[in-house]
Residue, then its C-alpha position, 0 to 999 in steps of 0.5 A: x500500500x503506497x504511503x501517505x507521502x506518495x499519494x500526496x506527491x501523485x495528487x493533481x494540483x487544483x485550480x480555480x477559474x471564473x468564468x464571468x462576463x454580462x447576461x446571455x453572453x455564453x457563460x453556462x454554455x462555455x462550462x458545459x461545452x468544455x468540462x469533462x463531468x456533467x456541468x451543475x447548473x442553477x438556471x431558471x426559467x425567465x418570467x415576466x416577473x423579469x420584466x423591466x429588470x433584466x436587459x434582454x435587448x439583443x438576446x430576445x430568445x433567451x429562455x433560461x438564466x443562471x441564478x447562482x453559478x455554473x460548475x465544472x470541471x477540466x483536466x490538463x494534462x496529468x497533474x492539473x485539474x480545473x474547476x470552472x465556476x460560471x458567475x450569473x450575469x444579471x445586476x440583481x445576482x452579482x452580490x455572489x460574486x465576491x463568493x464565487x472569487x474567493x480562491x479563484x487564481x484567474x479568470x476569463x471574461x465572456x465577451x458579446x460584441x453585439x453588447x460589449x458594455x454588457x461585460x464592463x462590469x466583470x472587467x472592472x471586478x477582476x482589475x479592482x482585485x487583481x484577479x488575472x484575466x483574459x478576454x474571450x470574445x464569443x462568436x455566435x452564429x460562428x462570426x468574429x467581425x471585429x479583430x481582437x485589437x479593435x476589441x481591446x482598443x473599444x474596451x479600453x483594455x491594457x496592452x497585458x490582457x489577452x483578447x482571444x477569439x472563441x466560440x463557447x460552442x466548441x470544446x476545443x476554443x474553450x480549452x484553448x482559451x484555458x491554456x492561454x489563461x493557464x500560460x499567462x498565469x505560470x508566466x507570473x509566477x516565474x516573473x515573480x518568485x521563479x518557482x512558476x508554481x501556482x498556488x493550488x486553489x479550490x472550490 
């Protein structure tokens, strides 16, 4: 029977991943397109008890929202698991949010370039606590019009935050935009203590 020391050694490291931006943009689809276990997820229904309160100019046909989070999980290679935890994108829901950062070692923020203003506020969240992230442009319907550096300038985003096309669809430009956030993630760690290990997070 292996001992205590060797299990620990074999364990994978955990990390903590947000996945934030405004209402509708994508954010309960990107952690089901992407986590290898069934995605938990808080929706309901939207009833017009929603009616003046939640914004849905732009995304009419929306049926269902996220009332609490998303959860998920990915694994990287052999030593690194994931979980991704999707914030709710309505104004009403976002005092969970300080919640839901707690541990969270990086985050990416879901972009709708049919309502860009809608993610102002996940952006701001990060930058206020010093929380790393990437920006991750959703195509729906499969288009990007715009050009990740058109992007940044009318976000107003610093040159050091990555703007990354992705379609919340596929599994694969989901993972992708994980492994970016991953590389800038261990690329700090090593600027700032060469050791570039992260700090094991957790749920």
């Amino acid at each position: 029977m292996a001992d205590s020391d060797t299990i620990t050694r074999s364990a994978p490291d955990t990390v903590k991943i947000l996945i934030a931006g405004g209402f509708g943009v994508g954010k309960t689809t990107m952690v089901g397109s992407v986590s290898e276990i069934a995605p938990l997820r808080t929706e309901e229904r939207l009833t017009s008890a929603g009616l003046g309160v939640d914004d849905l100019e732009g995304i009419e046909e929306k049926k269902a929202t996220t009332v609490a989070l998303d959860f998920g999980r990915i694994t990287i290679g052999q030593d690194l698991v994931l979980y991704l935890f999707g914030t709710p994108g309505q104004q009403r829901f976002w005092f969970m949010w300080n919640d839901l950062a707690l541990g969270a070692l990086g985050a990416v923020v879901l972009i709708d370039v049919r309502r860009p203003e809608t993610s102002f506020a996940a952006i701001d969240f990060f930058e206020r606590r010093g929380i790393p992230f990437v920006v991750a442009v959703n195509g729906f319907y499969g288009e990007h019009p715009y050009p990740p550096e058109e992007i940044r300038d009318a976000l107003a985003l610093p040159a050091h935050v990555q703007v990354l096309l992705c379609d919340a669809r596929e599994r694969g430009s989901c993972r992708d935009v994980l492994i970016a956030l991953l590389d800038q993630l261990i690329a700090s760690a090593v600027q700032s203590d060469g050791g570039g290990q992260l700090t094991p997070g957790g749920p």
